[in-house]
GUFITOR-580252 format. One record per residue (C-alpha): x, y, z; residue in three letters. Coordinates in steps of 0.2 Angstrom, whole numbers. Layout:
residues N
PT       u       v       w   resn
PT       X       Y       Z    Ala
...
***
This chain:
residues 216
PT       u       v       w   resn
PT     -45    -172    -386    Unk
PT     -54    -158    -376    Unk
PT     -49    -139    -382    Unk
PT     -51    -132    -365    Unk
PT     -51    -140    -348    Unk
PT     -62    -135    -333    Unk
PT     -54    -141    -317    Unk
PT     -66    -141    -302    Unk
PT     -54    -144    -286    Unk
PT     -64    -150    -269    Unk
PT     -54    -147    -252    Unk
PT     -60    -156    -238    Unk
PT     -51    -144    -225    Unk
PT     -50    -159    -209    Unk
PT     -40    -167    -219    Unk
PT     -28    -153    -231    Unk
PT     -27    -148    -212    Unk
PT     -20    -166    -205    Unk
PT      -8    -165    -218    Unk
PT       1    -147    -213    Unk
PT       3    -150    -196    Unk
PT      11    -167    -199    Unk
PT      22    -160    -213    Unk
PT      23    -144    -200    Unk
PT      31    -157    -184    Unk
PT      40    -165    -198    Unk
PT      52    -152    -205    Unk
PT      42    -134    -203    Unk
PT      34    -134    -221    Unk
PT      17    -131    -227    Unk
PT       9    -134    -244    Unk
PT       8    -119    -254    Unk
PT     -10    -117    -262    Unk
PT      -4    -109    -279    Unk
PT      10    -121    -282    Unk
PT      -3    -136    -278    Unk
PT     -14    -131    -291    Unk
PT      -3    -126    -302    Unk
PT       4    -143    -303    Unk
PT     -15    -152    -304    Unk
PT     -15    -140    -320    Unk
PT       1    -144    -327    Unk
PT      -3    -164    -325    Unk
PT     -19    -163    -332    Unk
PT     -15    -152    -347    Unk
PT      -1    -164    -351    Unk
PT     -13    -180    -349    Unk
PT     -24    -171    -362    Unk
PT     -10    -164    -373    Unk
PT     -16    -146    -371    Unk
PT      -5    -131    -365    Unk
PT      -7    -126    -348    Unk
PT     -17    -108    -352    Unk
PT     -29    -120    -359    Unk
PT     -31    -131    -345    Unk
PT     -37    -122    -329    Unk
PT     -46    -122    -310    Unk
PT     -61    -113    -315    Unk
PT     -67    -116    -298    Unk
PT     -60    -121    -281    Unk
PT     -71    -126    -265    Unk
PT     -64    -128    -246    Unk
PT     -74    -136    -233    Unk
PT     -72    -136    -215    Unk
PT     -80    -135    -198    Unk
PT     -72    -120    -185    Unk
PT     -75    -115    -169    Unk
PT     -85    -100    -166    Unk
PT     -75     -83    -164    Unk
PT     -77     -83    -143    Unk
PT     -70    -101    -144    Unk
PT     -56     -98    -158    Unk
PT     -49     -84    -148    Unk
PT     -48     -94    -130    Unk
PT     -39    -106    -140    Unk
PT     -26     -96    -148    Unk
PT     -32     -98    -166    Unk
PT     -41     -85    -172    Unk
PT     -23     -74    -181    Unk
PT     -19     -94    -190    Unk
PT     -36     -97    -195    Unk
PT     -35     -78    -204    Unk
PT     -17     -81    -210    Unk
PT     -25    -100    -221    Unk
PT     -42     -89    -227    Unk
PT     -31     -75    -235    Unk
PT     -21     -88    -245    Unk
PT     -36     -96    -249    Unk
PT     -43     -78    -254    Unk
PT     -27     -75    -265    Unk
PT     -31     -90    -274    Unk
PT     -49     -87    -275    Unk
PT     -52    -101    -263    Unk
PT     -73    -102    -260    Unk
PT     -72    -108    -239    Unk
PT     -87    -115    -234    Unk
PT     -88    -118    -213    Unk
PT    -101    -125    -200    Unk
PT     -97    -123    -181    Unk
PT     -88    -134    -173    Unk
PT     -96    -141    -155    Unk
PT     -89    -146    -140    Unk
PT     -97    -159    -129    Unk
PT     -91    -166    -115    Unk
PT     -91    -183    -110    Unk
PT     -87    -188     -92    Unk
PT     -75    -175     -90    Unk
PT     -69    -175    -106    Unk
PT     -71    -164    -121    Unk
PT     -74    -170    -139    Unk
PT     -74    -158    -153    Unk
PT     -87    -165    -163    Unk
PT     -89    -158    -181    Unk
PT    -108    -161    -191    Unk
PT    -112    -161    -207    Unk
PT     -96    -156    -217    Unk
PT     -95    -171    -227    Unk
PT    -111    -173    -232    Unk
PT    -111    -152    -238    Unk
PT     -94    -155    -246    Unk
PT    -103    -171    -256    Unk
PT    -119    -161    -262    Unk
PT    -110    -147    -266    Unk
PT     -97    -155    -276    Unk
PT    -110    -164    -286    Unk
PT    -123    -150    -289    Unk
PT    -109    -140    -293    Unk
PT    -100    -154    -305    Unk
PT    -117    -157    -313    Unk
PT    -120    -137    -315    Unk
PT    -103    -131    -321    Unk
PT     -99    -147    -333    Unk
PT     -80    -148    -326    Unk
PT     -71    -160    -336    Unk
PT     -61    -166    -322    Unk
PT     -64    -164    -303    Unk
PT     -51    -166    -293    Unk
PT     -53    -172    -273    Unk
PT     -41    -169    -260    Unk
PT     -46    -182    -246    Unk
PT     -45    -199    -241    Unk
PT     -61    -202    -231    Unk
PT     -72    -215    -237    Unk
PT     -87    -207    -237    Unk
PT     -84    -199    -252    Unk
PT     -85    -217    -261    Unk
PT    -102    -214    -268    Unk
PT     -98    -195    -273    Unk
PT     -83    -200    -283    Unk
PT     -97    -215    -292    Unk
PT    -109    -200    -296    Unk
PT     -96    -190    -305    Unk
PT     -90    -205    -316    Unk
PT    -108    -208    -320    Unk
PT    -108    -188    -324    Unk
PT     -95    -193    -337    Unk
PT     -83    -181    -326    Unk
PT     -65    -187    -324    Unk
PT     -61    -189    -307    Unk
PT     -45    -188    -295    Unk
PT     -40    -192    -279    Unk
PT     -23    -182    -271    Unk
PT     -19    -189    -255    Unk
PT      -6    -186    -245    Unk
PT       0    -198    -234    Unk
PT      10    -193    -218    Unk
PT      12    -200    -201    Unk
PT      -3    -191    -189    Unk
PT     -15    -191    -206    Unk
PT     -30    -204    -208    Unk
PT     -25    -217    -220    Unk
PT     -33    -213    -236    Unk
PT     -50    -226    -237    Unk
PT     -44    -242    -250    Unk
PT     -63    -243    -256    Unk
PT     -61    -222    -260    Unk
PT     -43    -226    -269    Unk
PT     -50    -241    -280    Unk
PT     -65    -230    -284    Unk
PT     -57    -218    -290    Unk
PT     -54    -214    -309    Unk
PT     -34    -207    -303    Unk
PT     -25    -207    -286    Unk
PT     -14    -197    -285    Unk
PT      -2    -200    -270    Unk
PT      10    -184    -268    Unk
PT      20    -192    -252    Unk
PT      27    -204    -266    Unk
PT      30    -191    -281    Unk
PT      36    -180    -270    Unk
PT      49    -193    -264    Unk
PT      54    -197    -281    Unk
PT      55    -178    -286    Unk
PT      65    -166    -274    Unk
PT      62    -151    -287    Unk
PT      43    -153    -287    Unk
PT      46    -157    -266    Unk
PT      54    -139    -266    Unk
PT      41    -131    -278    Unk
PT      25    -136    -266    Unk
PT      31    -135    -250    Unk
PT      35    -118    -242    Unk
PT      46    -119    -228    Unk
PT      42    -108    -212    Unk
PT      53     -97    -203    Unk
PT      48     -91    -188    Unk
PT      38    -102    -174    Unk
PT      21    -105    -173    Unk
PT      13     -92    -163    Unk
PT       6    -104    -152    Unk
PT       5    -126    -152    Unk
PT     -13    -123    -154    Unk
PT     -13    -111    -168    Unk
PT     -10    -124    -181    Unk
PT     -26    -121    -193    Unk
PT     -20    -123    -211    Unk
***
């Protein structure tokens, strides 16, 4: 048994994002950042029989691409895009952005977003490898991340995937899943568990300030 636990907890902000809006059109909730990792802690401190003040998110890392400030503000999402950052702030939340791109193709526009995956990846690693976490945890479900989650179980580092899997959000990749040393799906606990439903879900009150605003 370990007598303190080092979490390191890696965001990939595409998806985190999926998964509000679809829990947003579903019944006007969003995750709640603190609750989230307070649970991770709880479960892991009770997998390695510690108590929870010894069992903590040293670190936690979000990755995303975003449009530039000119572009965010055409598109109504610069006040959203502020609101996410100071909860991610509050709960010391390093965010790590590349700029989106628009290209357009006969007419029609694709947001097209470079790099992230492969940052989110290195940094996860260097970091891992750097801060000896005893457990990482990953929120995502894209395969690409099959290799990182091989090179952190040769690291010795336990690893998790949280998935949440809604209507609107990518199917979490099986060959990511069966990689993985946990999966953690929290659509199915949170089924099973009303109380803990409650605890990480904070309901909104007031409408969106716009259709496009939805950044979290």
């Amino acid at each position: 048994m370990l007598d303190y636990i080092s979490i390191g907890v890696f965001i990939d902000g595409g998806y985190y994002a999926k998964i509000n809006r679809a829990l947003k059109a579903r019944d006007r909730s969003i995750i709640r950042v603190r609750s989230l990792f307070d649970y991770i802690s709880s479960e892991i401190a009770m997998q390695e029989g510690v108590n929870m003040s010894d069992c903590q998110i040293t670190e936690a890392h979000y990755f995303r691409g975003r449009f530039r400030v000119k572009e965010a503000y055409d598109k109504h999402l610069l006040y959203n895009e502020r609101k996410f950052e100071d909860s991610l702030i509050e709960n010391d939340v390093v965010f790590h952005y590349k700029h989106l791109r628009e290209i357009d193709h006969d007419g029609v526009t694709e947001v097209v977003e470079k790099g992230v995956d492969v940052w989110f990846a290195l940094e996860a690693y260097e970091l891992a490898t750097f801060r000896h976490f005893d457990y990482v945890v990953l929120i995502t479900g894209d395969a690409d991340h099959q290799m990182l989650v091989r090179k952190l179980k040769a690291l010795k580092i336990k690893t998790i995937l949280l998935t949440w899997n809604l209507t609107d959000v990518d199917t979490t990749s099986t060959m990511l899943r069966d990689e993985a040393g946990q999966h953690w799906e929290l659509s199915l606990i949170v089924d099973n568990n009303p109380q803990l439903r409650n605890m990480l879900l904070y309901k909104l009150r007031e409408p969106a300030v716009t259709p496009l605003g939805d950044n979290f």
